[in-house]
Every structure is written in structure tokens, then in C-alpha cells.
C-alpha angles and dihedrals in degrees: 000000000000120000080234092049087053100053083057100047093052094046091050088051092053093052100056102044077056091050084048097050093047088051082043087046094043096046086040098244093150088181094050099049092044092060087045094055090044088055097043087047095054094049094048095048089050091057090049092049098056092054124117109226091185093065100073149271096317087064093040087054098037087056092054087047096055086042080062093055098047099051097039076060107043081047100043093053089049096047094035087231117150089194107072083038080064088049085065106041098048087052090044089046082051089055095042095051093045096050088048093050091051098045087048089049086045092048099045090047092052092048086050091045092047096043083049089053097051114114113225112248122293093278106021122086140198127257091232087055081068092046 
């Protein structure tokens, strides 16, 4: 799997354990949604450890962002309160569909590149080799 893949699959993780403490929140299964914001709270804090701060201001924001996350959770299981556990989730969901969308747009530049690149056939050539 792919470094990319993983961060998805991280971030995907940590999105639906969200989506599980605010229907244990909202049903009142403290024990539940106490396992679902440890869980949440490990993987985001995964994905803000293995930032490089010294890259630039994505990572920078990315980092408060996570710290966001982390604290609308850690908030929202001590107060029981399934809003700040949407807080959360709808920035998480933000930061999901961004990094898909950039891994779809990557992947899609590197199969055009690499179709581009591709020499014809021994023996065929290309109507630009003529131009």
C-alpha cells in the first residue's frame, strides 16, 4: 500500500470511529463512545505526528487542524456532547475529501505523464516525429 493509501486509510479510520461516538452520544452508550473517541483520538494524533513542520504552512495548518480535532473530541466525551463530536467529524470529512481529491488528481497526472512518455512501438512513429 501506497504512503498515500495509508493516509487514507488513516483518515478514513478516524472518521468513522467519529461518526460511531456521535450515534453512541446521541443513544447515551458512554462506554461505547468513549472507545470510539480513543480510537479517533489515536489515529488523529498519528496523522499530526507524521507531519513535517518544516515544510510549510499546509503542514502548519494541517497541525492546528488536527489540534481541533483533538480537543472538540476530548470536549465533546467529557461533556457527552455529540456536537462538538460533529465539529470534528465535519472538519475530519473536509480533510478526507481534500487529500482524495489530491491523490485522484496525482494519480491521474502521473498516468497522463507516463502515457505521454511512452515511445510508439519499434517501427511505428508518431505523427509529431514528422512535425
Amino acid at each position: 500500500m501506497s504512503p498515500g493509501k495509508v493516509v487514507e486509510a488513516i483518515l478514513d479510520g478516524a472518521l468513522r470511529a467519529i461518526t460511531r461516538a456521535i450515534v453512541a452520544a446521541e443513544q447515551g452508550d458512554v462506554a461505547v463512545r468513549g472507545a470510539q473517541v480513543s480510537k479517533a483520538l489515536a489515529l488523529v494524533g498519528e496523522l499530526q505526528s507524521a507531519l513535517d513542520l518544516e515544510t510549510g504552512a499546509l503542514a502548519e495548518d494541517l497541525y492546528r487542524l488536527y489540534d481541533y480535532v483533538q480537543t472538540e473530541l476530548l470536549q465533546g466525551n467529557m461533556k457527552g456532547d455529540a456536537a462538538r463530536f460533529g465539529n470534528a467529524e465535519t472538519v475530519m470529512a473536509e480533510i478526507y475529501e481534500g487529500w482524495v481529491a489530491m491523490m485522484e488528481a496525482t494519480e491521474n497526472a502521473t498516468t497522463t505523464a507516463s502515457t505521454a512518455a511512452t515511445p510508439p512501438p519499434a517501427g511505428e512513429a508518431r505523427i509529431s516525429d514528422y512535425a
